[in-house]
Every structure is written in C-alpha cells, then in structure tokens.
Kinemage of the C-alpha trace (Angstrom):
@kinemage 1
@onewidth
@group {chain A} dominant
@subgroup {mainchain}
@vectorlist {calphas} color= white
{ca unk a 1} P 0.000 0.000 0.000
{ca unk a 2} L 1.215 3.706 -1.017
{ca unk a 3} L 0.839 6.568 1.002
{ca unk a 4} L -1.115 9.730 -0.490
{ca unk a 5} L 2.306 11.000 -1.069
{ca unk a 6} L 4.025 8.076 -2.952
{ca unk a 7} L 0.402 8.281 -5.419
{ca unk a 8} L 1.058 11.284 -6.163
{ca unk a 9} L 4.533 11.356 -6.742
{ca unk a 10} L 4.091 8.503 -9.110
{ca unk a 11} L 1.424 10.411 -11.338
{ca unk a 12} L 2.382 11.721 -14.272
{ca unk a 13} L 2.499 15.953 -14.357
{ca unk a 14} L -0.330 16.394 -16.363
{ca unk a 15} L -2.251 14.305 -13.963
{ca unk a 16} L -0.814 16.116 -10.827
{ca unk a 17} L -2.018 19.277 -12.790
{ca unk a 18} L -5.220 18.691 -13.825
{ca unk a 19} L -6.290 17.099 -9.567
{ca unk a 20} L -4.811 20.861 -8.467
{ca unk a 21} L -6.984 22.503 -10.915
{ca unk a 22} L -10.005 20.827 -10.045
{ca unk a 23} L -9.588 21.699 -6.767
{ca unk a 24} L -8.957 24.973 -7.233
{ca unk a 25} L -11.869 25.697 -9.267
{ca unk a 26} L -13.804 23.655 -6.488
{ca unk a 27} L -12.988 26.617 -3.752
{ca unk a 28} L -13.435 29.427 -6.798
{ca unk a 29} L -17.198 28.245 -7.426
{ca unk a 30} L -17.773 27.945 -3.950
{ca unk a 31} L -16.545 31.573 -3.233
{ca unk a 32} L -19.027 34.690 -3.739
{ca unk a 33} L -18.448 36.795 -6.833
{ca unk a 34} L -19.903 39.779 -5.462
{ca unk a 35} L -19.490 41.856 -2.556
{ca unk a 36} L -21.695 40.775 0.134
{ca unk a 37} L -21.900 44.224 1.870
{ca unk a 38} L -23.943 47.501 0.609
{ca unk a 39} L -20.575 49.363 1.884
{ca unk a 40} L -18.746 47.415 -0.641
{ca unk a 41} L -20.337 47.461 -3.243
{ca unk a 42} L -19.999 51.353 -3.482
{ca unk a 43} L -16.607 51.254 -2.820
{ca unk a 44} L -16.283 49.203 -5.878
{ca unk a 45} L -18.166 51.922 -8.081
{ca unk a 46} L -16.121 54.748 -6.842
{ca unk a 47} L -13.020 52.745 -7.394
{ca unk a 48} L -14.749 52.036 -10.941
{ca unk a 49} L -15.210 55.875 -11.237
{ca unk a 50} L -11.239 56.626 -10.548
{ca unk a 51} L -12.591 58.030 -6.812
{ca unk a 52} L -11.323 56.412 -3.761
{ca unk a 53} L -13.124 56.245 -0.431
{ca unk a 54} L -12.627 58.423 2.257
{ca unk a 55} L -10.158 57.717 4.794
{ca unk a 56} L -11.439 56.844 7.992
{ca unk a 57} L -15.086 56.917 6.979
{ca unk a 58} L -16.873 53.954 7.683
C-alpha cells in the first residue's frame, strides 16, 4: 500500500495538474463573486469611477 504522497509522486504531471486545478476551481465556485456588503459594493463603483473612499469613513 502507497501513502497519499508516494500516489502522487508517481502520477504523471499532467495528472498532478489537472487534480490541483479541479480543486482549485472547487474553492473558486464555492466563493461569492460579489461583494456581500452595501458598503462594498460602493466602494467598488467609486473605485470604478477613478474616486477612492474616504479615509477613515466607515
């Protein structure tokens, strides 16, 4: 029997590439595209705009 490491170090590197990608994407889909705050999302619009935020405001 092989340990998790020994598997993997006997995969070829496509193979090794294509299990970190898939996991990768796994935690990207899972993750929010959008802000989930109000505040956020008009920080995002002034940044858009070429404005920053205030300093020390909210």
């Amino acid at each position: 029997m092989q340990s998790p490491e020994q598997r993997y170090l006997s995969q070829p590197v496509g193979q090794q590439l294509l299990h970190h990608l898939a996991a990768r994407d796994a935690v990207r889909h899972t993750t929010p595209l959008v802000p989930l705050r109000v505040r956020d999302i008009g920080r995002f619009f002034l940044a858009l705009g070429g404005r920053t935020p205030r300093r020390g405001h909210c």
